[in-house]
C-alpha positions in Angstrom: 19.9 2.7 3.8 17.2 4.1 1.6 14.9 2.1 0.1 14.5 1.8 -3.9 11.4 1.3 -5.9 11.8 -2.4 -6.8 12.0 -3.0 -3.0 8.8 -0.9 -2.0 6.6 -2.7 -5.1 7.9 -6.1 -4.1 7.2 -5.3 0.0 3.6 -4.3 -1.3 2.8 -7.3 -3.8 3.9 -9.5 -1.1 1.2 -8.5 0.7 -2.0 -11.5 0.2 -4.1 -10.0 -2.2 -2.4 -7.2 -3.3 -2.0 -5.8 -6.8 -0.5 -3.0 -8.3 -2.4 -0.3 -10.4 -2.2 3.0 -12.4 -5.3 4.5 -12.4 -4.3 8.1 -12.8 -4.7 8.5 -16.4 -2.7 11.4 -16.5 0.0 10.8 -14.3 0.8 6.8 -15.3 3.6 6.9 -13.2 1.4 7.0 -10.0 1.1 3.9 -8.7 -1.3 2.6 -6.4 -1.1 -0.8 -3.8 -4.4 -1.7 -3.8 -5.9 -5.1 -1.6 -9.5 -5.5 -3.1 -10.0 -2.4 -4.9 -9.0 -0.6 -1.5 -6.0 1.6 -2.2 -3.1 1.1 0.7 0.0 2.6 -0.6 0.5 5.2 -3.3 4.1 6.3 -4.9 5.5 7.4 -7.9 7.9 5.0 -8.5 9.6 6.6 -11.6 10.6 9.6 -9.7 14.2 10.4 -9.0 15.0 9.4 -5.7 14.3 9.7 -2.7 11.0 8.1 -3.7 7.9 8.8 -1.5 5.4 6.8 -0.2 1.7 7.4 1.1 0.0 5.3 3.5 -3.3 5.1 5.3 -2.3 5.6 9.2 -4.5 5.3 12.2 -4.6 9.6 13.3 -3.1 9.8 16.3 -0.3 7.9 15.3 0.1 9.3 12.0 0.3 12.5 14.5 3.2 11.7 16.8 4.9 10.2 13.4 4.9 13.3 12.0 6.7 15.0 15.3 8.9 12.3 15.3 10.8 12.5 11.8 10.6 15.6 9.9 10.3 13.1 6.4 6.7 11.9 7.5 4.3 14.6 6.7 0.9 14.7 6.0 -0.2 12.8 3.1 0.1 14.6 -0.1 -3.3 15.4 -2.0 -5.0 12.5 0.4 -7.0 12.8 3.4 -4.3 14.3 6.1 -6.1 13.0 9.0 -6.0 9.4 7.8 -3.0 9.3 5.5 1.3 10.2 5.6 3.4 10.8 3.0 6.9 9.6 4.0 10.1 10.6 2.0 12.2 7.6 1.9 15.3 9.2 2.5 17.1 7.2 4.9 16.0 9.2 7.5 12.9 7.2 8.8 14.3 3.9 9.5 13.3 0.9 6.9 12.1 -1.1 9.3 9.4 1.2 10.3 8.4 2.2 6.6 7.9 -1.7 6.8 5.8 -1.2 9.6 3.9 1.6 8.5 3.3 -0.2 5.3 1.8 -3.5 6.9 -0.3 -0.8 9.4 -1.6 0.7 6.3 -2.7 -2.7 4.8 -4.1 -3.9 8.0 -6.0 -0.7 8.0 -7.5 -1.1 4.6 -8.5 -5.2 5.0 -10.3 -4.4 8.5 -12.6 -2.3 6.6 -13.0 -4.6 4.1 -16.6 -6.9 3.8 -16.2 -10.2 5.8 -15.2 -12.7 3.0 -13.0 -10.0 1.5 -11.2 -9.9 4.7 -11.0 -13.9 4.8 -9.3 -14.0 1.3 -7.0 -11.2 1.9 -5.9 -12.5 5.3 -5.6 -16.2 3.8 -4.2 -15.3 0.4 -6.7 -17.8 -1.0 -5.6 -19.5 -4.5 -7.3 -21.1 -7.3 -6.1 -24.7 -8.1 -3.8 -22.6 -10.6 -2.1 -20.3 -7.8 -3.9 -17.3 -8.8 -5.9 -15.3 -5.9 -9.4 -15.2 -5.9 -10.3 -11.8 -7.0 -13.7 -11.5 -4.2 -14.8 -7.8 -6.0 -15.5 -9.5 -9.4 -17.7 -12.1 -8.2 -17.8 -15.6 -7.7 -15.5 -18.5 -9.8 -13.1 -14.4 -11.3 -9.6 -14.6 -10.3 -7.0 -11.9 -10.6 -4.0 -11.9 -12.7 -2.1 -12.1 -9.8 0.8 -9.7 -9.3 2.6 -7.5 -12.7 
């Protein structure tokens, strides 16, 4: 089974803390995963299938992924030490997309300051349900997920 774009956004939003953004002014239909202003995943999710996906990975991992399965290479205009772009084509088996996605968050929050880290670990909510936003300052909440 491949996976579609509604189920990659919804993976990544269920994520504590995460939001979804377009900050490519140019290309809107880039979207970014971002916990705390730290991007995680990045995919255009208006493409024509198969869809791919870009994800922080620790390097020698993202090494013996890439030797592994011919639709993980490395990321596309990112960092290719640190980052894969994987075509979600069936070939790479959802549960380890699932995996690589949860790596790639984990990755991003353990570089993140202390009570960043708590928030986004905790999924901290205002009385409301909202999550504290911890990047716009004390008493600022997000909007949440779009």
């Amino acid at each position: 089974m491949t996976i579609s774009a509604d189920v990659l956004r919804s993976y990544c939003l269920d994520l504590p803390a995460a939001l979804e953004d377009h900050p490519f002014g140019r290309t809107p239909e880039t979207c970014t995963f971002k916990v705390h202003g730290r991007v995680f995943a990045l995919s255009r999710l208006t493409d024509p299938p198969p869809l791919r996906v870009s994800l922080k990975c620790d390097p020698p991992i993202a090494i013996g992924l890439r030797a592994a399965y011919p639709a993980i290479i490395p990321g596309y205009h990112l960092n290719k030490r640190h980052w894969n772009t994987v075509t979600l084509d069936g070939s790479v088996p959802d549960r380890l997309v699932f995996e690589m996605i949860q790596d790639s968050f984990d990755l991003v929050v353990d570089k993140l300051p202390p009570r960043s880290t708590a928030i986004a670990l905790t999924g901290t909510r205002t009385p409301s349900g909202r999550l504290l936003d911890a990047d716009a300052g004390a008493g600022c909440v997000s909007s949440g997920r779009s």
